[in-house]
N, C-alpha and C positions, 0 to 999 in steps of 0.2 A: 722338903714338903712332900709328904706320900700321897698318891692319887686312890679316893677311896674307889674301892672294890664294890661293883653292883650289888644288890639285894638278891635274893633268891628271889624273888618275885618278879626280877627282869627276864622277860623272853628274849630269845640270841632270833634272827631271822630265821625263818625256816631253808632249809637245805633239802632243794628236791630229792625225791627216793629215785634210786636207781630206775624203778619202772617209769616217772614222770620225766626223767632226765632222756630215756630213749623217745619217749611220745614227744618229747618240744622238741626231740631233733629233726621229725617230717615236719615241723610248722614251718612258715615261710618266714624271714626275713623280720617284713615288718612286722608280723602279730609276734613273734619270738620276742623283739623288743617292747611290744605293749606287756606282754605276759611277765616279765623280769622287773615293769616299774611298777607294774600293779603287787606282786610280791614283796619288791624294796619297800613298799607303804603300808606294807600290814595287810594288802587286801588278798589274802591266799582264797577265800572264799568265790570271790570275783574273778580271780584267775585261774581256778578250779573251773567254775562253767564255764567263760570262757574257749577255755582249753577243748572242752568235751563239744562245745558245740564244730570248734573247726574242726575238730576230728568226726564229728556225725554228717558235718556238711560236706566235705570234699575228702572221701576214705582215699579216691586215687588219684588225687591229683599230683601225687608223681609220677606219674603215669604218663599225665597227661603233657601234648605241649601247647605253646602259646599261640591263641589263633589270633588271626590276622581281623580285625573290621573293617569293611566298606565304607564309602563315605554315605551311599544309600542307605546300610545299616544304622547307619547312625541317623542319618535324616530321617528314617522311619521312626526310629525311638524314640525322640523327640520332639516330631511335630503330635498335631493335637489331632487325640483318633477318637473317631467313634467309627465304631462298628456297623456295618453293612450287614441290615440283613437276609439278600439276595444272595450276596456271595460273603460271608462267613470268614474273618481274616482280611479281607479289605476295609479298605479306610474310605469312608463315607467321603469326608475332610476334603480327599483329594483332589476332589471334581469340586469347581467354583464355583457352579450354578448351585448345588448342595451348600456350601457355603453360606453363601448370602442369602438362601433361604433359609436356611436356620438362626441366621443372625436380625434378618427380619421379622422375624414371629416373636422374637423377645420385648416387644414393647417399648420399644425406644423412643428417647424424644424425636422431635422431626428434625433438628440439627443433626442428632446423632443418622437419621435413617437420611437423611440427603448425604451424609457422609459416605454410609454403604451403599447408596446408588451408585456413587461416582468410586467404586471397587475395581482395578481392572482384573479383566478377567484370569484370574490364578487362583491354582488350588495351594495346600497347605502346605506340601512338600516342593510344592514349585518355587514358592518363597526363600526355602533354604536352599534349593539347588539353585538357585539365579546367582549370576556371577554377573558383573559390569563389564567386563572383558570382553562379555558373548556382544555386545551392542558394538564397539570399539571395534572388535576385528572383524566383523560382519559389513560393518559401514566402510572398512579400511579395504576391505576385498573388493567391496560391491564398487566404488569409485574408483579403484585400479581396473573394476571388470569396464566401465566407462570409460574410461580416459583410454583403454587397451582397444578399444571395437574401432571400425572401420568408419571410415570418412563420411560414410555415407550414412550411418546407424548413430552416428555420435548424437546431430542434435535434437535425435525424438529420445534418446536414452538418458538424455541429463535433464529433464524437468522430474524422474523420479528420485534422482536424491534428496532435493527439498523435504517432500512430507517423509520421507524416510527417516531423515536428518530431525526434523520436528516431534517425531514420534519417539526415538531414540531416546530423545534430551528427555523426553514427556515419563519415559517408563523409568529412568533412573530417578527421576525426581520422585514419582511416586512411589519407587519402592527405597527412599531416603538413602538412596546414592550419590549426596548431594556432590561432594570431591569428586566423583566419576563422573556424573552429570556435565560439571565448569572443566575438568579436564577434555571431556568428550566435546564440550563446545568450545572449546579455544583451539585444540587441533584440526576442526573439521569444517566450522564456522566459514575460516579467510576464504576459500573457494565457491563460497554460496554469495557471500557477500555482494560481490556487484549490482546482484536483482533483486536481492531478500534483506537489503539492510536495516531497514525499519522493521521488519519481522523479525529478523533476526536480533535487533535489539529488544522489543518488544518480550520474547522469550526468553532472554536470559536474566528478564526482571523477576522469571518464574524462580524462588532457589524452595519452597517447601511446597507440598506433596497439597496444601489449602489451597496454596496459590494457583494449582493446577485446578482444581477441582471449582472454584471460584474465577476465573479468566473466561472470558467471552469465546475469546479466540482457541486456547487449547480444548473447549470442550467443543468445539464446532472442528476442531481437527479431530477428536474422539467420537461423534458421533456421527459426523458424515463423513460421507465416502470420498475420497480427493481421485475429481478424474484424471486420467490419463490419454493423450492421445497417442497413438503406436499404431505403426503398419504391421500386416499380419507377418512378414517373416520378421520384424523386429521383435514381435513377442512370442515367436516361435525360439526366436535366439535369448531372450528372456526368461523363458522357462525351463530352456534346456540348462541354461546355467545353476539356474536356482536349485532344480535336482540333480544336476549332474554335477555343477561344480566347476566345468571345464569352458575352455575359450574364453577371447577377447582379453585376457589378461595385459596389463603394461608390460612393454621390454624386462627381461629380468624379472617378471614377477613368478615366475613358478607354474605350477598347473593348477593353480586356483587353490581351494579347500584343503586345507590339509589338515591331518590329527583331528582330536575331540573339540579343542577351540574352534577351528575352523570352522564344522561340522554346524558346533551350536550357533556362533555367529550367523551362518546360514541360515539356519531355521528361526531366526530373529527377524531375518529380512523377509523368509517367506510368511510369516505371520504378520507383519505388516503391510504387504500385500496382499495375502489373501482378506483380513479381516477389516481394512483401512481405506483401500484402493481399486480405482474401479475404473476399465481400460475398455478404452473406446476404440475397437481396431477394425481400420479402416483397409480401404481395399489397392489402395492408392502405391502408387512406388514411389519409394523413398527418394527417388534421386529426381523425381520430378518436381518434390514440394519445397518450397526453402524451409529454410532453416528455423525461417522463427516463427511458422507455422505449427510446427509441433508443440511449442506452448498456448499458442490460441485454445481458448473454451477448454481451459485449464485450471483445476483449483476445485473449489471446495464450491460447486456451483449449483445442490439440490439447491440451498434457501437462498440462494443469489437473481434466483429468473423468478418473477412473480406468477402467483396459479392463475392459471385461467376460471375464469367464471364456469362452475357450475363442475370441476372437472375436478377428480377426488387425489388423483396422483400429481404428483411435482413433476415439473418440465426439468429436464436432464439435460436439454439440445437449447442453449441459448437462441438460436437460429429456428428452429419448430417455433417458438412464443415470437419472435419478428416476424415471421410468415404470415405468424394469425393476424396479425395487426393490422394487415391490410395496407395500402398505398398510402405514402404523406401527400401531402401540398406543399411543393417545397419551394414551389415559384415565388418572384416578389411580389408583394403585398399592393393592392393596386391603390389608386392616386383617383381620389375624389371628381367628378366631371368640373366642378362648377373650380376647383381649386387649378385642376388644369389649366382649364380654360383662362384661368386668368395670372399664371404663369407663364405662358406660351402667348401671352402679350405684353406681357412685361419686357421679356427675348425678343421678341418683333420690334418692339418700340428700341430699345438699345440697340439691336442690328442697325435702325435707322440712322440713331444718334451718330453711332460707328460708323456710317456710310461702310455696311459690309452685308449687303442682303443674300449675299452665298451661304450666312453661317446657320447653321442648323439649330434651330428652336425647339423641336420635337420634343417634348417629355417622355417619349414613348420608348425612345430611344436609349432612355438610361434607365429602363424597366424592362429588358429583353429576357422572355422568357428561354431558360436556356433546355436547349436540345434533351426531352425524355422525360422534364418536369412538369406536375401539375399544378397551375396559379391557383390563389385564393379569389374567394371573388371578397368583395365589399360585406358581406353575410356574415362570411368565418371570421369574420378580423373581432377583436376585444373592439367594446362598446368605444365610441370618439365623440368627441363636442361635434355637436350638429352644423357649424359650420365652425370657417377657418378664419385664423389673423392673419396680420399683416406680416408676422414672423416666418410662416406656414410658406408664404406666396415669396420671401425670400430666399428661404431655403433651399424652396423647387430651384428657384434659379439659379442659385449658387453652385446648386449638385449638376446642371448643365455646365455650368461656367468651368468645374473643378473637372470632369470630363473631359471639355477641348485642351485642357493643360496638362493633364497628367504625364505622366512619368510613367513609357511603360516601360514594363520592368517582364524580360523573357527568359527563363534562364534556360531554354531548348538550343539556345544559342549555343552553350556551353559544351554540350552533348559532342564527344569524341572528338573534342578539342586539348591537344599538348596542353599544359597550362605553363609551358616554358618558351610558347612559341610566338613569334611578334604578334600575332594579329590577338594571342590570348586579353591582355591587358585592355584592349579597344572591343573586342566582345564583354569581357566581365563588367563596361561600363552599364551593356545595355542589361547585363542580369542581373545587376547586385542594387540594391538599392542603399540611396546615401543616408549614413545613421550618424543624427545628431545625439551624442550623449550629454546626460544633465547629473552629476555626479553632488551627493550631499555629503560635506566636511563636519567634523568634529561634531559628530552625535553619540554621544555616550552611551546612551543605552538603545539607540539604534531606531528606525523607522522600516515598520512591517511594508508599506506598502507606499505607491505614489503614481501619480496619472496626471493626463494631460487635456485638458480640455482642447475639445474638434477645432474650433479656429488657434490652435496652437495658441493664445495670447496668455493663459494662466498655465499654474503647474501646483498640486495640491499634495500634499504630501502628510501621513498618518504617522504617529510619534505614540513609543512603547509608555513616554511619561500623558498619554492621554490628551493628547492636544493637538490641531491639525494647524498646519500651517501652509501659507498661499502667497505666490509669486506669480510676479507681471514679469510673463517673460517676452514683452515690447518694452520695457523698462521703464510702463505709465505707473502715476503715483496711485494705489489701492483709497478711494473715497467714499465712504458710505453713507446713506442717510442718516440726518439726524434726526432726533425724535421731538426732540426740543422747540416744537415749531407752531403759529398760531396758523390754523388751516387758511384763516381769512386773508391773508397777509401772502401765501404763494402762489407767485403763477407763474412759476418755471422750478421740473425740480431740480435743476444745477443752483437754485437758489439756496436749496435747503442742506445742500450735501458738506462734508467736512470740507472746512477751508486748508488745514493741512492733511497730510498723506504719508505712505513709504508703498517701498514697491513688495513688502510684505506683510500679510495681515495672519494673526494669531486667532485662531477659534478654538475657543473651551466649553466643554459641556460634560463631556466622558468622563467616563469615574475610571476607567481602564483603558492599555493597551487599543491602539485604534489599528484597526488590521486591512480594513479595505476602505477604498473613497471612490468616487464618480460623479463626474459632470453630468449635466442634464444635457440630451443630444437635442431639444426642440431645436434650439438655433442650426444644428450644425456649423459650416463654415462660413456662416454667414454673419454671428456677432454671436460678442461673448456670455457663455452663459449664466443662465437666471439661479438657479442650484443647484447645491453640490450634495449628497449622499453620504454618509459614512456611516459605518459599521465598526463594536466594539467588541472586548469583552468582557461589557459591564451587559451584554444582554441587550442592548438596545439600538437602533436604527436611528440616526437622527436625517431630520432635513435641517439644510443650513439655504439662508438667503445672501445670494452675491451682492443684493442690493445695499442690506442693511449692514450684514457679515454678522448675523446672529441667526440662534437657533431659532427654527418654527415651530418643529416636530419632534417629539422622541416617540416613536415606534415600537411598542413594546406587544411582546406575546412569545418571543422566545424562552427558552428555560435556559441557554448555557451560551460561551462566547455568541457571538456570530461573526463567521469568518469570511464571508465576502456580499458582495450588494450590488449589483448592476440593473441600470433603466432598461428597461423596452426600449428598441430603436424609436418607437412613435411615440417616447416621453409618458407623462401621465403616470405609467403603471412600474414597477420596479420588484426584482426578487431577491431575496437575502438566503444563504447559505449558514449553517448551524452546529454547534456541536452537540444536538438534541435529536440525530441523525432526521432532520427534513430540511426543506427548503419550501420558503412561504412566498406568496403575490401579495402583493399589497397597493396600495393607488394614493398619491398624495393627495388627495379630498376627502380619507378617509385612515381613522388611526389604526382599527385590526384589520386583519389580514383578510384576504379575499379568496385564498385558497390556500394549504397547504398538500405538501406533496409528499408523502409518506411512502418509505419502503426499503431505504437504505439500510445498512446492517450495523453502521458505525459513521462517524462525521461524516457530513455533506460540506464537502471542503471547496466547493466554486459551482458558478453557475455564469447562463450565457445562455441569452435568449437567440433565437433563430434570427435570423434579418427580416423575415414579414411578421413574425411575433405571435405568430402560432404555437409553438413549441419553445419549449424551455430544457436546455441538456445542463444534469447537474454530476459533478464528479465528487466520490467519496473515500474514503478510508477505509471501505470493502473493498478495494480494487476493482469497481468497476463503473462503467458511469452510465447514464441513463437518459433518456429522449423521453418529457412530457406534453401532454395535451394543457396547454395552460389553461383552457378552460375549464374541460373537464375534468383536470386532474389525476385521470391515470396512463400507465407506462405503457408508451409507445414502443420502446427500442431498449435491448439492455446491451452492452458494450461491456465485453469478459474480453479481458486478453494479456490487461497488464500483473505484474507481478509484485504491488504492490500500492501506496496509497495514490488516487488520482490529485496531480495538486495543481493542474490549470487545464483549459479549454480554451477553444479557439472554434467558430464556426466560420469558412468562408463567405463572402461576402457575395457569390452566385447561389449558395445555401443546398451546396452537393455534397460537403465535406466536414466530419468534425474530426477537428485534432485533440488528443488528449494525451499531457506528459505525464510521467507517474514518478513515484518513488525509487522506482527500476533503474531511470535514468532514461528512460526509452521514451521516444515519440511515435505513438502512434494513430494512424488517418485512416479515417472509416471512411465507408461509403452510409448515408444514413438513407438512401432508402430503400438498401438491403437488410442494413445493420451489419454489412461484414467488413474486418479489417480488410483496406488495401494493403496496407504494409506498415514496417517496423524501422523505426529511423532514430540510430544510438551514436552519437558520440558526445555529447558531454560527459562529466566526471565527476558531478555531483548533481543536487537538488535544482530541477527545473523549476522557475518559479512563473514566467510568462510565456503565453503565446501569442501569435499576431499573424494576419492574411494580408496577403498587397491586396492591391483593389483588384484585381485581374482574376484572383483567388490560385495564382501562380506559383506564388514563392510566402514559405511562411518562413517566418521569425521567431528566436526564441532565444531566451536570458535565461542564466540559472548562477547556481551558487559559487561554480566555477570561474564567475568572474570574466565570460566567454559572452558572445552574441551571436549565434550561430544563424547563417544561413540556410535552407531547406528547398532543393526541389520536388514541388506537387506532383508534379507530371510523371517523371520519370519512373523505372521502376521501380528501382532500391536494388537494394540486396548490400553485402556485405561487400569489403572492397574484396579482389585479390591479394593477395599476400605479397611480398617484395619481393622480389626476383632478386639472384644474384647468381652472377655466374650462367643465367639461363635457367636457374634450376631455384624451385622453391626452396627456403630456408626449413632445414629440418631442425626439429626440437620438439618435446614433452610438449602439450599440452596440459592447461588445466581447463572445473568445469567453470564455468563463468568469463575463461579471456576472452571466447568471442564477441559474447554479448557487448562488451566494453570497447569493440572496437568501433571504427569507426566506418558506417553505410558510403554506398557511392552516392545517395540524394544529396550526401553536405558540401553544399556547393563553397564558404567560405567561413573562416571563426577568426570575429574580430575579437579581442583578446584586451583588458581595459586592468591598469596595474593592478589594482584588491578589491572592486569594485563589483559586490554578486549583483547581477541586473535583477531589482525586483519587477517592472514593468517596462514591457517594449509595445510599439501601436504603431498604424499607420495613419498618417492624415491621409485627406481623403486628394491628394494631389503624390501619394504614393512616396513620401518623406518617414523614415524610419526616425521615432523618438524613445530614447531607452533615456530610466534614471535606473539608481542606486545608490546604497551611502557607501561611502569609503574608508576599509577597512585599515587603520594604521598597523604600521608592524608589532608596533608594543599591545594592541589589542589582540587581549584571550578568547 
């Protein structure tokens, strides 16, 4: 079979002429190869131009050689330019403030133009030059350059890595660095941790660039200034690093800065210092202040102090707005004539009974104004029923009687005593006080909270499934009124009351979670009380009657949980704590509130009226807590010092002192009618949930999550312990930032330790008996 032979009418491919065969020889490479398939296809026309154009375009580029690009080259090429026309060849673009002024003049929705508020500040070519790395080894230097400095400089130079660290994670998120962002906080986080745990998780809920722009809390790191306190050569040795580069480094770490990462890390740190951070420096030598004075009136603290009336600028100095405040009234609250009077015969008449007329009757006696304080008179006190009961006139007597018996409790005894040495065991009796623990079994979903009624005789306990539950702990049967009854027919009420009983009674009314409970203190220790308080968070406040064991009252005017409720020492009046950041007065004769107390920046997470009922100190999730005028409703004292959320109060029972634990882990004791911290008292190991004063105001008490009951001396002065000797010589090793903090102060006089048992509530009766509960954590519990 022969293969026919093409037509004359078939074209063969064209076959370059010798002149186009020399011309594709200077083409490059790849166009040579486009130029031979455009031919293979019939297209000699398109490969004709072509041809003529790369030879018009590049006559010498064999000439030429290959040049090298910039990475700046390149980032100029294609970031977004407009033209400048001052200087001609600049890029408008560059500069951020030009930015977002030209992005705001486009008319945007107001979603879109709250977006570009919250812009940080970068221009257009800075966007492509940002590397994650520069945050990473800037933050890696700067904590080597801490951990590396001297003894003496360490603990005012480690409260700046916090907002450092905050800012860091803030700029990778907004520039959708989100993998560098979770890298950058899981390497850098564990050392913050100790003091910043709640913030620190708080932030890492932050992972998109909304979620920053939308958070409370990182816009309040973005737009105020987080102060600093620092001695003048510490920030002398501060700056010199930051420009210079050099000193303080850890063993083995080199001379600080090195290369171009180095370099940019650096100026990562000084731009959040210069633009972020704002340093209080004082005149003071470092080796004279402790340690944890350098974090006092620390933080983010322009919108923490409230303005003064009439005055245009924000207070910066926590301590200027206490000054203004003028002098408290911190004495106890005085004791009616006519109610005296016939208390102090009650005592006379019983000394008689007693055949014991030595014993001291005086009422005046357990109202000793103490040394520097000023009493209230009968004027400042919250309105009272015009005269007293028969309850009123027991009580007085009881608080004499609980006086001649008490239990005192000294822990100065303690003071520079071996605790290995015979006589130690027989001192610790006189300092330590005896702690009855009450421990709840098999609670599934667990109980927030539990208290004890003054005459010790009940025990009341708040359940996550909404329901409170109450024990006789004299181990009488719980019998309450009946309702069922012809009024004509009684004339005793043991007539009308349940014939049967148990020594526990169930109370339902909350739709939610019950977070806090309280006895009524009218009786104190003189008979058991009339109602009990509790707080949900269904939003509401109930009273409960011990008579009947039903509700009277739900309390409503909150907007969110409410997380804690305590009475006024003198009954009647009561405050609730909120997640609607205030705290309200309220009065059982009446269903709304009677005051509220606005100012907090985030939860009002406990509260605790003063012992005369003057004052009202509330602790928040701003980290800081505050001293009210309960009548007039505004802030007396603001208390800045902890490093995280406040989550209990304690005022002493002489009303010189407030204690407040925080999320830190730290306990710290004010003076309140300075308003300045004494001191800082840490060793628990987790979430502090109670505090408590002996009657002497001597030794406080405190439960937390740790499962711990710790001991506290008032008196002493604290500080950190010494380190363990061995050998005569301190033990050497690396430090990190946060082991101090975590160690434990000389004030902790003892920690009783209970198997899994976090103490939600510790107290003292008023015969100076330590009562702690909590439920008991099994091991199979997650």
């Amino acid at each position: 079979m022969s293969v026919a032979t093409p037509g004359g009418s078939s074209q063969s491919p064209a076959v370059p002429s010798p002149g186009n065969q020399d011309a594709a020889s200077n083409v490059p490479a790849t166009d040579r190869v486009i130029l031979e398939y455009l031919r293979s296809r019939g297209h000699a026309n398109a490969a004709k131009a072509l041809l003529e154009e790369i030879e018009a375009g590049t006559p010498d580029d064999s000439s030429k050689q290959a040049e090298t690009v910039t990475r700046k080259d390149v980032v100029e090429g294609i970031s977004v330019y407009a033209d400048k026309p001052s200087r001609p060849g600049d890029n408008v673009l560059k500069d951020s403030k030009s930015v977002l002024q030209e992005l705001g003049t486009m008319g945007n929705p107001p979603n879109i133009q709250a977006l570009i508020a919250s812009i940080e500040t970068v221009g257009a070519e800075d966007i492509l030059l940002s590397d994650p790395t520069y945050h990473q080894e800037g933050f890696r230097e700067l904590e080597a350059w801490v951990d590396g400095s001297l003894d003496m400089y360490r603990p005012e130079f480690r409260p700046i890595l916090f907002p450092i660290f905050c800012h860091f994670y803030f700029d990778l998120i907004q520039k959708c660095f989100k993998d560098a962002a979770n890298q950058f906080f899981s390497k850098f986080s564990g050392s913050l941790a100790p003091s910043h745990s709640a913030t620190l998780h708080h932030i890492s809920t932050l992972q998109l660039p909304a979620h920053v722009q939308n958070d409370e809390l990182a816009q309040r790191f973005r737009s105020e200034k987080y102060a600093i306190r620092m001695s003048r050569s510490g920030f002398s040795l501060l700056v010199g690093w930051l420009t210079e580069g050099f000193g303080g480094e850890a063993p083995g770490a080199g001379d600080g800065f090195t290369g171009d990462t180095g370099k940019r890390g650096r100026a990562q740190v000084m731009r959040v210092v210069n633009n972020h951070l704002r340093f209080d420096v004082t005149l003071s030598n470092p080796t004279t202040l402790s340690p944890h004075e350098w974090e006092e009136s620390t933080g983010l603290l322009a919108s923490l102090i409230p303005q003064l009336p009439g005055s245009k600028a924000n207070l910066i100095d926590p301590q200027a707005f206490n000054s203004s405040k003028g002098v408290l009234k911190l004495g106890p609250a005085p004791i009616s004539e006519d109610l005296r009077v016939e208390a102090e015969r009650v005592l006379r008449d019983q000394a008689m009974v007693d055949r014991d007329p030595s014993v001291q009757y005086d009422l005046s006696l357990t109202r000793v104004v103490p040394q520097g304080l000023i009493a209230p008179t009968e004027a400042d006190l919250l309105p009272r029923p015009p005269s007293f009961k028969t309850i009123d006139v027991e009580r007085e007597v009881n608080i004499v009687r609980d006086a001649r018996k008490r239990i005192r409790l000294d822990p100065s005894v303690l003071t520079n005593v071996d605790p290995n040495s015979p006589q130690a065991s027989a001192l610790r009796a006189r300092a330590l006080p005896s702690i009855c623990a009450y421990t709840l079994h098999d609670v599934a979903e667990g109980a927030p909270c539990c208290t004890f009624s003054p005459d010790t005789s009940l025990m009341a306990a708040g359940f996550a499934e909404s329901y409170i539950r109450l024990w006789s702990l004299k181990g009488e049967k719980l019998k309450g009124l009946r309702s069922d009854f012809n009024s004509k027919d009684v004339t005793s009420l043991n007539k009308i009351r349940e014939k049967k009983g148990s020594t526990t009674r169930k109370l339902i009314g909350h739709s939610g979670p019950v977070y806090s409970v309280a006895f009524d203190p009218l009786s104190g220790s003189a008979a058991p009380p009339k109602y009990l308080l509790s707080a949900s968070a269904d939003a509401t406040t109930r009273l409960w009657s011990l008579d009947t064991f039903t509700n009277v009252v739900a309390f409503r005017g909150h907007e969110n949980p409410v997380w804690d409720v305590k009475w006024s020492p003198m009954g009647i009046y009561f405050a609730t704590a909120s997640r609607d950041r205030t705290a309200r007065l309220w009065s059982t004769d009446r269903t709304s509130c009677l005051r509220i107390y606005a100012g907090h920046l985030s939860d009002v997470d406990c509260v605790q009226f003063h012992p005369n009922s003057l004052y009202l100190a509330t602790g928040s999730s701003d980290w800081t807590a505050r001293l009210w005028d309960v009548q007039r409703g505004s802030t007396l004292r603001v208390f800045i010092g902890h490093q995280g959320a406040v989550s209990s109060l304690a005022i002493s029972p002489d009303g010189k002192y407030l204690a407040t634990a925080g999320e830190d882990l730290a306990i710290n004791l004010w003076d309140l009618g300075s308003g300045k911290r004494i001191k800082k008292m840490t060793g628990h190991t987790s979430s502090i949930y109670s505090l408590a004063f002996s009657a002497e105001s001597s030794l406080l008490v405190s439960g937390g999550a740790d499962w711990t009951v710790r001991t506290w001396d008032v008196k002493s002065a604290g500080g950190p312990r010494p380190k363990s000797l061995k050998n005569g010589s301190m033990l050497n090793g690396t430090r990190h930032y946060g082991e101090e903090d975590n160690s434990e102060t000389v004030d902790l006089l003892a920690t009783f330790p209970t198997k899994r048992t976090p103490v939600t509530n510790v107290q003292f009766t008023s015969r100076n008996l330590c009562l702690v509960g909590g439920v008991y954590l099994s091991p199979e519990t997650r």
